[in-house]
N, C-alpha and C positions, 0 to 999 in steps of 0.2 A: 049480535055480539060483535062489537068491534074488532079488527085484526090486531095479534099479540104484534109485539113489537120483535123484530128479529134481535137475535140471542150471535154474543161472540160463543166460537166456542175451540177448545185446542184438541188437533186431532194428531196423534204421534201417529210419526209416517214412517214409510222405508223406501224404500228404491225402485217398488213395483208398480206396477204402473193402476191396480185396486185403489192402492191411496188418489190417484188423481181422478179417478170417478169419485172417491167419497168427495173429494174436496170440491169439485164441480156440483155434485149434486148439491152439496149443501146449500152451496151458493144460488145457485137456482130456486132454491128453496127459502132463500131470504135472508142466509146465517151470515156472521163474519169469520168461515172458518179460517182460522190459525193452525199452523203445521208448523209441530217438534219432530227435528230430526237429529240424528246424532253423524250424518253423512252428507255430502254435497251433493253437487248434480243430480238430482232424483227429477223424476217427471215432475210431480207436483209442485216441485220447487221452484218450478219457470212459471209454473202456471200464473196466468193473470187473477183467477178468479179465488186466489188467499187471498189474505187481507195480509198474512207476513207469516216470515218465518222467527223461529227459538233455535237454538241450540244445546240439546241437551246430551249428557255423555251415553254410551251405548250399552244397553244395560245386560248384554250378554255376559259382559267383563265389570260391571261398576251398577250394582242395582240400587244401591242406596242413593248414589251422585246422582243417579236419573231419578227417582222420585224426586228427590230435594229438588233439583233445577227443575224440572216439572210442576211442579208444586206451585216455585216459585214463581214461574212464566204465568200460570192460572188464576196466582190470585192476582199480580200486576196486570194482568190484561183484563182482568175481571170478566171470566168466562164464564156460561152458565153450567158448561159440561167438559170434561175431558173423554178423550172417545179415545180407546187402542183400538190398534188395527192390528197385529200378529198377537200370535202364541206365547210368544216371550213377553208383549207387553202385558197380557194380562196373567200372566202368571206371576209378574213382577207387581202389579198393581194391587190383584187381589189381596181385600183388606187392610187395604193402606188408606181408607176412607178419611181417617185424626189426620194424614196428613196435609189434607186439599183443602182445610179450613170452612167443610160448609159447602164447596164446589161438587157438585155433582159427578160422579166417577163411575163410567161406563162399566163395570167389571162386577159379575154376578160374584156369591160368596168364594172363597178360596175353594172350597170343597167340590162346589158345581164345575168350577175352572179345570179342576186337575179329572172331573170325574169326566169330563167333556172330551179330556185329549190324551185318554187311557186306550190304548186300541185293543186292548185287552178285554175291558170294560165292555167298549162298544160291542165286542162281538159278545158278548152275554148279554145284554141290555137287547141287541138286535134281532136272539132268537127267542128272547122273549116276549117282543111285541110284532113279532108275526113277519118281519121283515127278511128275507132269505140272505146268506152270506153265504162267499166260497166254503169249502172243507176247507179247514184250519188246523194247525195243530201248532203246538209249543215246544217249541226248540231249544238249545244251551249252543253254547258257541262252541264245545270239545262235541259236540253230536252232530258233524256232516252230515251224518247218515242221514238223518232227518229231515234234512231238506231235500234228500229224495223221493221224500213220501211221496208225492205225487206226480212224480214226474218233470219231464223239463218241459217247457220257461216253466221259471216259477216266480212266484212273490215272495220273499222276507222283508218285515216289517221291523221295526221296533218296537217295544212295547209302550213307549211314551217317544214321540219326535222331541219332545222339549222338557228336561230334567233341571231343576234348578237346585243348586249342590250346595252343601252346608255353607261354605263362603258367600254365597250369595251369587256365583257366577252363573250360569244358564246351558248346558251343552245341549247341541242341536245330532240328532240323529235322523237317517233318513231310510226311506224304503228304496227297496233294490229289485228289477228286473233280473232274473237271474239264470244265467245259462249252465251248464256242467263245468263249463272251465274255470267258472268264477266262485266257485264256492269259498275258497280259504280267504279271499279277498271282501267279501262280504262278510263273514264268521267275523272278521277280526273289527269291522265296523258296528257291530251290534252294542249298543250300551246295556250294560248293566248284565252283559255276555248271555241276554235272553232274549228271543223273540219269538214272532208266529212266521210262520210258512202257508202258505196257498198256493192252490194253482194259477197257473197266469189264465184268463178266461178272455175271448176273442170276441169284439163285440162293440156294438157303438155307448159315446160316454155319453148320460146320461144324467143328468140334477136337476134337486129341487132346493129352491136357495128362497130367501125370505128374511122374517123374523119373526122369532119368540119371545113370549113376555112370561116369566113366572112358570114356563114350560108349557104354556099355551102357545099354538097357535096362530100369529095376527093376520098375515098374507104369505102365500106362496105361489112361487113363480116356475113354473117345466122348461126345460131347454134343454136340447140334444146336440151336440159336437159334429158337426158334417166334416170335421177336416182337426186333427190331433199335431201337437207336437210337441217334441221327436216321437217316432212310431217306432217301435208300438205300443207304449203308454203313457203319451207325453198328456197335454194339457189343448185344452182347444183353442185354436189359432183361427176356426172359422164356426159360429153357431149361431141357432135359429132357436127361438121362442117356440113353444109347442104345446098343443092342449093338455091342459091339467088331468093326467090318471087317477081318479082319484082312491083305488085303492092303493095306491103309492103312496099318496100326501097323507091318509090317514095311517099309513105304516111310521111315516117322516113324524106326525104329531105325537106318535105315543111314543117314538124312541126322544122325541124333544121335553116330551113331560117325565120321562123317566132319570131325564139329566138334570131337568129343573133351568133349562138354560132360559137367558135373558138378554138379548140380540139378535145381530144377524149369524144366520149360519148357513149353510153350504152345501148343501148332503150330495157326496154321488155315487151313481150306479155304475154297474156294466148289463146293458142289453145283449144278450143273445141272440142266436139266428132262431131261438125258438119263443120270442120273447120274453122269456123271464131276466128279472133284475135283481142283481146282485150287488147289498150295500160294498163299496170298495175302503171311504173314508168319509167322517164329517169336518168338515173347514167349521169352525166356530168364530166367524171372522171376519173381516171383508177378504172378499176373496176375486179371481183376476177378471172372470166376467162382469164385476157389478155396472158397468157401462151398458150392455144389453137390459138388465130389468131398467134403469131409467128410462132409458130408451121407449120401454116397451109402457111406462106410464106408471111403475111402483117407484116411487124412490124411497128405496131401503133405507138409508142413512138420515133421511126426515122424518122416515115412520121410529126408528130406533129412539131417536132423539127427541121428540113426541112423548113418547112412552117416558124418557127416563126423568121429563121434567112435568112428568103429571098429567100431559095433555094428550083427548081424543085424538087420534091418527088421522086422517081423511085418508080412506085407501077404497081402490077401486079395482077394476078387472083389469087385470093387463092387456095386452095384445098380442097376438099370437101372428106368430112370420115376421117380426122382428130378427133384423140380425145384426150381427156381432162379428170384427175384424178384428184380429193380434196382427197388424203390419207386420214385424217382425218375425210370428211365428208363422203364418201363414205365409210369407214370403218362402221360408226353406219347406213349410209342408206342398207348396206348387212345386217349387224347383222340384221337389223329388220325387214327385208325379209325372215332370214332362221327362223323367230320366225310363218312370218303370213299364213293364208292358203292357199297352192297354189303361194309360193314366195318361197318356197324352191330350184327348179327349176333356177329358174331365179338369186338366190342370188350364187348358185353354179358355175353357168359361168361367171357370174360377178367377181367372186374371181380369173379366167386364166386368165392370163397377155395374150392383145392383143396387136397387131403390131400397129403404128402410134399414141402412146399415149404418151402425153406429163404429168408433172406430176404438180401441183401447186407450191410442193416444192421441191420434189427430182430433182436431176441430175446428172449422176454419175461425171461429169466435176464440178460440185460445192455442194457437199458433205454435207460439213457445216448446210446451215441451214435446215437440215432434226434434230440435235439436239433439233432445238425450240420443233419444231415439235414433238419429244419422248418426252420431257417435258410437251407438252400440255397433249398429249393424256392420261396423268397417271392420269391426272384432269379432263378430260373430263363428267365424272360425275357429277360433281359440277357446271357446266358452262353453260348458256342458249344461243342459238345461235337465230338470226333473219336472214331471207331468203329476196328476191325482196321485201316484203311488210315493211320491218322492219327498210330500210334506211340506213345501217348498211354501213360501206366505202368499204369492199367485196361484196358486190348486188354482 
């Protein structure tokens, strides 16, 4: 069988540095992707390996304006697919199929979308197919008391990160680490003045990332967090590829068939000092690792894309001791290692560049957006970052 002929395709981005692995990988993979953004300077944005960028408005605040101009860039560019990459875009997209004329549109039915980023949801769904979650319980924002249940640090959640409101605008809510002194300060951030509560659980982060098709299954990838930030529940700023558990992946498949999902998605854990793994949240999404499974020989965003226009995936075994660098985050997770007792050690080897490491945003083939990246970091003082708990479109 002859090779298909590569496909343009538009991928709506945002400012994280996930979109510039989608947009790399696809390229590699033979695509012309095109990136909608509705912001400037973004990694991907410098990147060499678009073929260009759209302009489209930001659908937090203007969900209609962005379908239309989206719409409109997709069928002018005559792409084969439109691909979101956060929470908001497919909650904005789902069912908006009439309007892409024919174009293929990344975003499983409206129903799968909202059932997928219910954290409510999830923790029913999750003790249903066998997969262990912290104690939980259900809060109201006039009930303090409640987020005592368990003691301190704790976790509050929201019961949805991403609510899209009758006008059509989108509000973002987020999970909170939470100590005694902050309780009324978090209460007053809970939307919809209800959430859950957990306890804060001590432990290395853990995920299983891939993609689903129809709530199957296609390939899944293990990877564990050597190095978090901010701690202690940030995001990983240093990780390693790691043998597939497979009573994990088949916990990960039945809660993925139980949503019906259709993409990539994210799943993570918390490991304990006694092994056991605790679902925390699923990313249904690209999410900020995806630089490590290329790396390591999956590329998610060719298999999704595969899938959504008909065609057999070519997918194989990953590699295992693959790793993974957040410049940025890893930078302050060293620094505050050579501060604490007993991490000096440890922050010292972390600073020699090891072999099979991929990097969030450098590359010496695409240069570019290491820029954003010098710009951030001169700010980075002033900037609060949210890890797995926080909801954030890099989980």
């Amino acid at each position: 069988m002859p090779p298909l002929e590569p496909n343009s395709v538009l991928l709506v981005g945002n400012a994280y540095h996930g979109v510039l692995a989608a947009v790399r990988a696809l390229r590699a993979a033979g695509h012309a992707p095109w990136l909608a953004v509705h912001e400037s300077r973004t990694y991907a944005g410098f990147s060499r390996t678009r073929a260009g960028t759209v302009s489209v408005p930001n659908p937090e605040y203007d969900s209609e304006g962005f379908v239309r101009k989206l719409a409109d860039a997709a069928v002018r560019l005559s792409v084969a697919a439109v691909l979101p990459s956060t929470d908001t875009h497919f909650l904005t997209l789902a069912g908006r199929e009439a309007d892409f004329a024919g174009i293929t549109l990344g975003t499983p039915s409206r129903e799968r979308v909202v059932r997928a980023m219910d954290k409510e949801t999830l923790v029913k769904i999750a003790t249903t197919v066998g997969l262990q979650i912290p104690p939980t319980t259900k809060v109201v924002s006039w009930d303090s008391k409640a987020i005592s249940t368990f003691g301190f640090p704790a976790i509050v959640k929201p019961l949805r990160s991403r609510v899209q409101n009758p006008d059509g605008t989108i509000s973002t809510y987020s999970a909170h680490y939470v100590s005694d002194g902050q309780i009324e300060q978090v209460l007053d951030s809970l939307g919809g003045r209800e959430g859950l509560v957990q306890p804060y659980i001590p432990g290395a982060l853990i995920s299983v990332a891939g993609v689903s098709w129809e709530g199957e299954l296609v390939c899944a990838l293990h990877q564990a967090s050597i190095r978090i930030w901010p701690v202690p529940v940030g995001g990983s700023a240093y990780a390693e590829t790691i043998a597939p558990d497979a009573k994990l992946e088949q916990g990960v498949g039945r809660l993925l068939r139980s949503i019906g999902w259709s993409g990539l998605f994210h799943v993570q854990f918390i490991r304990n000092s006694r092994g056991e793994h605790f679902l925390i949240d699923i990313n249904p999404r690209i999410y900020g690792t995806l630089a490590l499974a290329s790396a390591a020989g999956l590329n998610l965003p060719q298999i999704w894309v595969d899938l959504l226009l008909g065609r057999q995936p070519d997918i194989g075994d990953y590699r295992i001791g693959m790793n993974f660098r957040h410049e940025e985050k890893d930078a302050q997770a060293l620094a505050r290692l050579l501060l604490t007792s007993g991490g000096r050690q440890h922050a010292l080897l972390g600073l020699l560049p090891r072999r099979r490491t991929t990097h969030a945003i450098f590359s010496l083939h695409d240069p570019m957006p290491l820029l954003t990246s010098m710009a951030k970091l001169t700010r980075l003082e002033n900037q609060k970052d949210k890890g797995p708990f926080g909801d954030r479109p890099e989980a």
